[in-house]
C-alpha positions in Angstrom: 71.9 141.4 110.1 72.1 141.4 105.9 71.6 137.6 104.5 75.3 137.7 103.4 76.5 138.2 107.1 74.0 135.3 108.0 75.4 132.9 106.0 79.4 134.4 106.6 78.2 133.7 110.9 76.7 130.4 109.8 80.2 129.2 107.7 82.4 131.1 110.6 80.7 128.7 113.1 80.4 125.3 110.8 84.4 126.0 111.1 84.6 127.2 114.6 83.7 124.6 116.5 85.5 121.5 114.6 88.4 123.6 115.0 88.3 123.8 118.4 87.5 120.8 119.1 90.4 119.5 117.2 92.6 121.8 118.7 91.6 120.6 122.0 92.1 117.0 120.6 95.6 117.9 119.6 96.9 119.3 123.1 95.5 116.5 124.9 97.3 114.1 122.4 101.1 116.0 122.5 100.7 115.8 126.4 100.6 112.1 126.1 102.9 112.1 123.4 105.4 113.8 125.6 104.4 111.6 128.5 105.2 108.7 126.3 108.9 110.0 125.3 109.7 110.3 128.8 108.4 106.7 129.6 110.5 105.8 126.7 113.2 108.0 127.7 113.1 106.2 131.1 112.8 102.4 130.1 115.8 103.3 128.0 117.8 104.3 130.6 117.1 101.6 132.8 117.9 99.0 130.0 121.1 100.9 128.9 122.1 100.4 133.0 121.2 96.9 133.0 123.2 96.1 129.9 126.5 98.1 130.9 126.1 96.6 134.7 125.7 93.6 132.9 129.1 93.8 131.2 130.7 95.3 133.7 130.2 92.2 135.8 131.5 90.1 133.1 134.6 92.1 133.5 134.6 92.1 136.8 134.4 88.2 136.5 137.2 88.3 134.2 139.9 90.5 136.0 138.6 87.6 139.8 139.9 84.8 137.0 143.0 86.4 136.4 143.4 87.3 140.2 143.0 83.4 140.8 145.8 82.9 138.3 148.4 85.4 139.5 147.4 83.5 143.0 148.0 80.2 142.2 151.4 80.8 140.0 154.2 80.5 142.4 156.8 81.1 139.5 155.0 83.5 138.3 156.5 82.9 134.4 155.8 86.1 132.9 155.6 84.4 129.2 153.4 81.8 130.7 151.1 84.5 132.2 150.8 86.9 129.4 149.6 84.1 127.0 146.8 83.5 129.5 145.8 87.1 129.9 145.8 87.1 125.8 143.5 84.4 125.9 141.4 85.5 128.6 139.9 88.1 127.2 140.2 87.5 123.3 136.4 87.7 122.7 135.6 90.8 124.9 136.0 93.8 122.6 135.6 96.5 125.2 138.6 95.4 127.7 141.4 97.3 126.3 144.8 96.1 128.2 144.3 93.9 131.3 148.2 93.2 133.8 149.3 91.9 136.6 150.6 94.1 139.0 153.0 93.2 141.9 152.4 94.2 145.6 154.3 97.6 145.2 152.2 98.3 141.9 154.7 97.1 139.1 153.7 95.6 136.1 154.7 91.9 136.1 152.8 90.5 133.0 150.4 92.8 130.3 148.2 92.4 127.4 149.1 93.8 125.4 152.8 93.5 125.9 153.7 96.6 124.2 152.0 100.2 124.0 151.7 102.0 120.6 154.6 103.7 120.5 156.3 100.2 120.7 157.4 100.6 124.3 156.9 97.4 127.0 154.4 97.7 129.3 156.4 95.3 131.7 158.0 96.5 134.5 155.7 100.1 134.2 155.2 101.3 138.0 151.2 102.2 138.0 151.8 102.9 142.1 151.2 106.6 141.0 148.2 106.5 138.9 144.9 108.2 140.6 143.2 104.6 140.5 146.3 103.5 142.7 145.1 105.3 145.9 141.8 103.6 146.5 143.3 100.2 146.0 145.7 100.5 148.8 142.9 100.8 151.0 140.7 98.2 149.8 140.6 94.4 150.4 137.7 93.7 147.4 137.1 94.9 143.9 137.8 98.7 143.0 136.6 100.4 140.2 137.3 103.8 139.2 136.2 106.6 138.4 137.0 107.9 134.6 140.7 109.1 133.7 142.8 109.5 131.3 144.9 106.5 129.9 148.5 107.2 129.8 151.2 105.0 128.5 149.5 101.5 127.2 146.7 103.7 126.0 145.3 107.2 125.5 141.3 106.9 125.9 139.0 107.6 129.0 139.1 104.6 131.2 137.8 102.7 133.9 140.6 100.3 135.5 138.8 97.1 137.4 141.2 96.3 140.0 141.2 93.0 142.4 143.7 91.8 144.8 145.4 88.4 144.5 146.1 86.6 147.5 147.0 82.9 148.1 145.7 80.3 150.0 147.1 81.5 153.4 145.6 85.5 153.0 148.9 86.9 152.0 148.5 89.5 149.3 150.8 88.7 145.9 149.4 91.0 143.7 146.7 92.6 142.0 145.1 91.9 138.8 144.0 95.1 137.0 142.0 95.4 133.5 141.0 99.1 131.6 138.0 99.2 129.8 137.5 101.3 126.5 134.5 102.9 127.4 133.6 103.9 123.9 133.5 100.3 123.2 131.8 99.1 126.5 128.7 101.5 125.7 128.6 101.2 122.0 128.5 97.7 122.1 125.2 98.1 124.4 123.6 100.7 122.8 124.1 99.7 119.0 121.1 97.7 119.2 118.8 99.2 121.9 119.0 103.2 121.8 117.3 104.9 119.2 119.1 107.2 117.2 117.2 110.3 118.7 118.1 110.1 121.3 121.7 111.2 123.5 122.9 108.5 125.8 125.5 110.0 128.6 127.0 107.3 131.0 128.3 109.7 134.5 130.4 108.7 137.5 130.7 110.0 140.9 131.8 113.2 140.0 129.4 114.0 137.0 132.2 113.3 134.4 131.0 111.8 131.1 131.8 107.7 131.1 130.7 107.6 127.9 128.5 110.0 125.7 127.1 109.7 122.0 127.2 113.8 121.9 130.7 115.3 121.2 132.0 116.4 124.4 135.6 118.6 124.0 137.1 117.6 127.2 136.5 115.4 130.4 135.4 117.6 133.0 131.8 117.5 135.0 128.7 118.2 133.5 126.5 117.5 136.2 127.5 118.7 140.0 128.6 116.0 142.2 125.5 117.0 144.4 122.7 116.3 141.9 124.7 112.6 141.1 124.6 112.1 144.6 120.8 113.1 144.4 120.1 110.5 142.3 122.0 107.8 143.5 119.9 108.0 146.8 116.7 108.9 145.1 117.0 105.6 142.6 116.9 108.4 139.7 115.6 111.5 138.5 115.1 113.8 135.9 118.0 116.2 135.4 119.3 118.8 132.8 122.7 119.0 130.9 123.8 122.2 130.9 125.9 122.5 127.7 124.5 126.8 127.0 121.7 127.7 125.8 119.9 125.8 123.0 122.5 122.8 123.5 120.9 122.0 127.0 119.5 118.2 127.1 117.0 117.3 129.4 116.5 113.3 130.3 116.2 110.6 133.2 119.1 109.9 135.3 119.1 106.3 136.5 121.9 104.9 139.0 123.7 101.3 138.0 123.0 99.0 140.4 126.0 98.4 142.8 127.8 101.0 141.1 128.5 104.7 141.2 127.8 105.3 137.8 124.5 106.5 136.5 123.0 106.5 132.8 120.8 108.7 131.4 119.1 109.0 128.3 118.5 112.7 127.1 117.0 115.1 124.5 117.6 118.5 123.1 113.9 119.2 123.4 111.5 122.2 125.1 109.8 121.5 128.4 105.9 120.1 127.9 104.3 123.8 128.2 106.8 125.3 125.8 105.7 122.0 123.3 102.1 122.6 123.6 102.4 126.9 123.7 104.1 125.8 120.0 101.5 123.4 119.2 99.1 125.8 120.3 100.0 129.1 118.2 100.5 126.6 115.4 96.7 125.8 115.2 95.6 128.9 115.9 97.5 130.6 112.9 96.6 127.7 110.8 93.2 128.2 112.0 92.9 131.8 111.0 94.5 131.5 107.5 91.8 128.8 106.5 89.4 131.5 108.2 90.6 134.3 105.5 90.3 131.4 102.7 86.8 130.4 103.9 85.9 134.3 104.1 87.2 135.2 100.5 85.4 131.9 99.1 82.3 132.3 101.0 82.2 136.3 99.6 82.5 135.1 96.3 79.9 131.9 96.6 77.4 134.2 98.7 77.5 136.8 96.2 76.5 134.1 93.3 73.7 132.9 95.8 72.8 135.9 96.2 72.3 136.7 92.2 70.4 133.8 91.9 67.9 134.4 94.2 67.6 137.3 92.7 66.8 135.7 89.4 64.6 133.0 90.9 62.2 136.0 91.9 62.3 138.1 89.1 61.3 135.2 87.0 59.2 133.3 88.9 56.8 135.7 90.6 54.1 138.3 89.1 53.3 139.4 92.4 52.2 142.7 93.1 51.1 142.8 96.6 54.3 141.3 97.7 56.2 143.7 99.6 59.4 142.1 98.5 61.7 144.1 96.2 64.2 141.7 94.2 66.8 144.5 94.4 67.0 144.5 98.0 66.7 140.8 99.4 69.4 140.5 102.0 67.8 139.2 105.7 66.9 136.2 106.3 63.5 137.6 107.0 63.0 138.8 103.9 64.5 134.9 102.2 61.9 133.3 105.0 59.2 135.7 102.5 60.6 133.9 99.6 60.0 130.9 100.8 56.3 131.8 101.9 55.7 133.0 98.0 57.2 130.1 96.7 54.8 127.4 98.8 52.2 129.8 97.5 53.0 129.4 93.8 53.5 125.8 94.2 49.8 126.0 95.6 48.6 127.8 92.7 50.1 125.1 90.2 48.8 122.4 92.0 45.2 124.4 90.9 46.0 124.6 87.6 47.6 121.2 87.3 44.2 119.7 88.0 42.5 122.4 85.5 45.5 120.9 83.3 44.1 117.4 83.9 40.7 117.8 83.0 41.6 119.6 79.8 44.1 116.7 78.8 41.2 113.9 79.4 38.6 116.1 76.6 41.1 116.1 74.3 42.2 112.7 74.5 38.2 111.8 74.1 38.1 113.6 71.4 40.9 112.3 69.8 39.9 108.7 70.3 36.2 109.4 68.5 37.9 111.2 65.2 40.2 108.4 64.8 37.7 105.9 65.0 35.7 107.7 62.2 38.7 108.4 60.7 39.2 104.5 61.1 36.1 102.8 59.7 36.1 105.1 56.8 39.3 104.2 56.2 38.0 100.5 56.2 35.4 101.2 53.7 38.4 102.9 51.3 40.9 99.9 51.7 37.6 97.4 51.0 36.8 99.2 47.5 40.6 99.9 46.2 41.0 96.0 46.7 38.1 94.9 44.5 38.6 97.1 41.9 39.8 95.6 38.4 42.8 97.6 37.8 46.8 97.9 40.0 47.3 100.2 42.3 50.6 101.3 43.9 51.4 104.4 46.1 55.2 105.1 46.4 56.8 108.5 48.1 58.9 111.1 46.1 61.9 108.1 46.0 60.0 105.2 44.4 59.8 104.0 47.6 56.2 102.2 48.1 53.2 102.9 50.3 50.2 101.1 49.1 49.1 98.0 46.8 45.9 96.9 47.0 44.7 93.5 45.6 45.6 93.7 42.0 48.9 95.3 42.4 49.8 92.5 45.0 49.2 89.7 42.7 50.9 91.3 39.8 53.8 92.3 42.1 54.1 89.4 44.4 57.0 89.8 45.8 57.2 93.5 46.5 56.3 94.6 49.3 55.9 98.4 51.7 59.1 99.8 51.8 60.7 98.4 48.6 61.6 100.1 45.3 58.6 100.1 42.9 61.0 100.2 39.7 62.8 97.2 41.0 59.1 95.3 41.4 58.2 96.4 37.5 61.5 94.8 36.2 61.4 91.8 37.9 57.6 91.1 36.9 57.3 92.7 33.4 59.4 93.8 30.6 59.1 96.6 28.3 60.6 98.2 25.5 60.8 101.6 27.8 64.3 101.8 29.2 64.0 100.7 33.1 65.2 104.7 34.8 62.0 105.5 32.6 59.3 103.1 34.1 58.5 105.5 37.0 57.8 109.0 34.7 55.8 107.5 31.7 53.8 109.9 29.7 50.7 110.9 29.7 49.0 108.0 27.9 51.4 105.9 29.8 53.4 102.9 28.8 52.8 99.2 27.7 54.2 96.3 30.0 53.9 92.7 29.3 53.6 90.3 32.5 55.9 88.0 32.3 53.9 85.1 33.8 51.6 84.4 31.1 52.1 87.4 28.5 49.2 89.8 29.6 50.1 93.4 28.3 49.5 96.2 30.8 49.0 99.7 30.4 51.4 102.0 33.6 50.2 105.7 34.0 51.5 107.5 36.5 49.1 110.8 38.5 51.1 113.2 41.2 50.0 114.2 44.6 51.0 117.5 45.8 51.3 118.9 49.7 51.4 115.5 50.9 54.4 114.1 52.7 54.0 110.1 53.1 52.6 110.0 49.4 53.8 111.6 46.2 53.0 109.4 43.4 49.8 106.8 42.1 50.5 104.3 39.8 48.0 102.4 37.9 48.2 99.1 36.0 45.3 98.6 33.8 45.2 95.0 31.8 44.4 95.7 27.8 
């Protein structure tokens, strides 16, 4: 295997692994995510139920008052009895008409009194409507299945119907109520059902009650067999068939003491489709960072490469090595490189020490010259102090270097590192212009010191090839 391959396998596997893993990771994690929507899906439902059986036992409760009001009015004032019904149910949005009805199924009082096209709905015989059938044979509460409002309104329906009988038994009427289904379920669901999701309300026959997806007429959508299915099982999960991609899939729940069941569905995929999805989706992603990580790796193993190169041609003379720069590419060959590089490091470890030793001389050496260089340079300083005449060293700026005793008394407030000209003006005056002090001639110039009126004598000598000193001034006292 060529080094370049070796490091493409070892990259390949450094991305392998963490991305299987984290595939793995992500299946596991949209199965529970899926298991989650459906236990959402499911608490949904059965809080939807509760809310609509809840209402519908309000209204329930509602049409029993109104039964006990058409039972204890012997006059039965129709006036009297439509301003009760108006009050009745003033504050519940989702009953749209509620009547009396007499024993042959005539309208005796209704709220509302007229329909929309202005007509009364008193004196309306209902004794034909579907709903009318199953109350003939009942002695308690009906409630129907969905229709079709005609006359006092045009909306799918549910009509709550309970007899009215006085205090001896005999039947006087019935007291009857519609409810706008739209309204029953919206007013439920406006505040509990998430807006993903579909929320279908079925009767007996498997004809929408109320649905949040646009339906185009009222006919089944589930068979009458799979309701029944689920009224006796307590619920289960069931498909809308609505062709093709507009299937919904949810949890079918039965309302207690009803037969009406509410569901709460999804246009989604089954779980294997989901994670086959999920599942493709990593593995493309996962090869296209594969073909990035290959076309970077070529270009960073190639530079690697290069420099390996380079760290052998210049850092081994090795002749017995069987290594040839041009042709490094196994890792056998690198594990070689490695072996020669320990070995060098060896070698300057030997000649570090030999470095060490050599270092220590020298420094010796250089301590003994430079105290001879010291005590003679005592001996100078000693004998240019005690001599009669000024001294002053300055560099090729006027800048000074040296005084020795003379100089410092005559100049005693200059100093190493200050202008020599600016010492001479302050302590003597001449007739010599001042730029001229520091280039006198050759039998120099007369200064007089201005403490006590000595006259001096300034001559000036040059120093070549030297770099710290370029000038020696002497003061010699007349």
């Amino acid at each position: 295997m060529s080094f370049r391959k070796y490091l493409y396998s070892i990259l390949c596997a450094a991305l392998i692994v963490p991305f299987i893993a984290l595939g793995i990771q992500q299946c596991f994690n949209a199965k529970d995510t899926l298991e989650n929507r459906e236990l959402v899906g499911k608490l949904t439902a059965e809080l939807v139920g509760r809310e609509i059986q809840s209402r519908l036992e309000i209204a329930k409760t509602v049409v029993e008052a109104a039964a006990n009001k058409l039972a204890s009015e012997p006059d039965r004032n129709t006036e009297a009895l439509n301003t009760y019904l108006k009050e009745l149910v003033a504050h519940i949005p989702y009953i749209l008409n509620i009547h009396f009805d007499n024993v042959s199924g005539r309208s005796i009082a209704f709220y509302p009194p007229v329909n929309k096209d202005g007509e009364s709905n008193i004196g309306v015989d209902h004794s034909s409507r579907e709903h009318w059938k199953n109350i003939i044979s009942s002695n308690s509460h009906v409630i129907s299945d969905v229709v079709k409002a005609v006359g006092a309104a045009d909306v799918p329906i549910v009509n709550i119907t309970i007899p009215a009988r006085d205090k001896r038994g005999k039947l006087v009427g019935y007291a009857v109520c519609a409810l706008n289904l739209n309204r029953l379920v919206q007013n439920v669901t406006s505040r509990i059902a998430p807006g993903e999701f579909n929320i279908w309300v079925f009767d007996s026959r498997g004809v929408p009650v109320y649905t949040n997806s646009i339906i185009k007429e009222l006919t089944p959508y589930i068979p009458a067999e799979i309701v029944k299915e689920v009224l006796s099982k307590g619920g289960d999960w069931v498909t809308i068939d609505r062709g093709g991609p507009l299937d919904l899939t949810g949890y079918l729940l039965p309302l207690p003491n009803q037969d009406w069941s509410v569901g709460i569905f999804r246009k989604l995929p089954d779980k294997e489709t989901e994670i086959g999805v999920l599942v493709w989706t990593n593995l493309i992603f996962f090869f296209v960072v594969l073909l990035i990580t290959l076309i970077i790796s070529s270009l960073g193993t190639q530079s690697l490469i290069n420099k390996i190169k380079l760290l052998m041609f210049y850092a081994f003379d090795y002749k017995g090595s069987r290594l040839n720069v041009k042709t490094l590419k196994s890792p056998t060959e690198f594990s070689q490189l490695q072996k020669l590089i320990v070995r060098l490091n060896n070698q300057k470890k030997a000649v570090r020490s030999d470095l060490t030793d050599i270092n220590l001389a020298v420094e010796r050496e250089f301590h003994k010259r430079i105290s001879g260089y010291s005590e003679k340079g005592a001996v100078l300083n000693d004998v240019f102090d005690d001599i009669d005449v000024g001294i002053a060293l300055t560099d090729k700026n006027g800048t000074i270097r040296y005084l020795n005793g003379l100089a410092r008394k005559l100049l005693p407030y200059a100093s190493s590192g200050e202008q020599l000209q600016d010492a001479l003006e302050e302590n003597f005056s001449s007739s010599t212009p001042v730029a001229e002090l520091l280039s006198p001639p050759e039998t120099g110039i007369s200064l007089t010191l201005n403490k006590d009126g000595s006259v001096f004598s300034l001559r000036r000598y040059g120093i070549k090839e030297n770099r710290q000193v370029a000038s020696v001034y002497v003061l010699i006292k007349r």
